[in-house]
C-alpha positions, 0 to 999 in steps of 0.5 A: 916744285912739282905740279901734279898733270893729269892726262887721258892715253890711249890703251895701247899706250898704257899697255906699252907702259906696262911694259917698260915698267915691268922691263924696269921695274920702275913706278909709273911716274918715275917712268913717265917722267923720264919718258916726258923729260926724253921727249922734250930733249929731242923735240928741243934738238929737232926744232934748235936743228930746223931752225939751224938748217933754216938759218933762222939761228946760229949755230951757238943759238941753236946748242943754246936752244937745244940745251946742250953744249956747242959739242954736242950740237956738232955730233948730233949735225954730223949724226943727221948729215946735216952740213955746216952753215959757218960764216966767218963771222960766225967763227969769229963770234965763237973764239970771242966767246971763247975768249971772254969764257977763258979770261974770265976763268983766269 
């Protein structure tokens, strides 16, 4: 269910929105929606990497924190040039998963 926010932006915020919408000839909380829903995409892959190159979550954790699939955590490192941080356990971990994933797919 929806929840109504209000919020107060700075002018040359709501200028700049008036922009996209013109651009896209979307009403203004179809656009803020997408707009929210973008940036909390990125803010959750910023910290789900942070916290990665910390090496305070694995890198399973972090897709998982990230929302998105291990796959696409691997092009997003590879797009930052961050390197891996992938102990043996951690791949034995990952062909587990994987194989518990696929028996029971079976």
């Amino acid at each position: 269910m929806s929840e109504r926010i209000s919020f107060v932006v700075p002018k040359e915020m709501k200028k700049s929105l008036k922009e996209l919408q013109e651009l896209t000839g979307e009403d203004q909380s179809s656009l803020l929606r997408k707009l929210i829903d973008k940036g909390l995409a990125e803010t959750k892959m910023d910290i789900a990497v942070d916290q990665y190159v910390k090496e305070k979550k694995s890198l399973a954790q972090s897709s998982t924190g990230a929302g998105v699939s291990l796959w696409k955590f691997l092009d997003e490192l590879r797009t930052r040039n961050v390197a891996l941080k992938y102990s043996m356990g951690d791949a034995e971990s990952e062909i587990e998963k994987i194989l518990r994933s696929n028996t029971k797919k079976l």
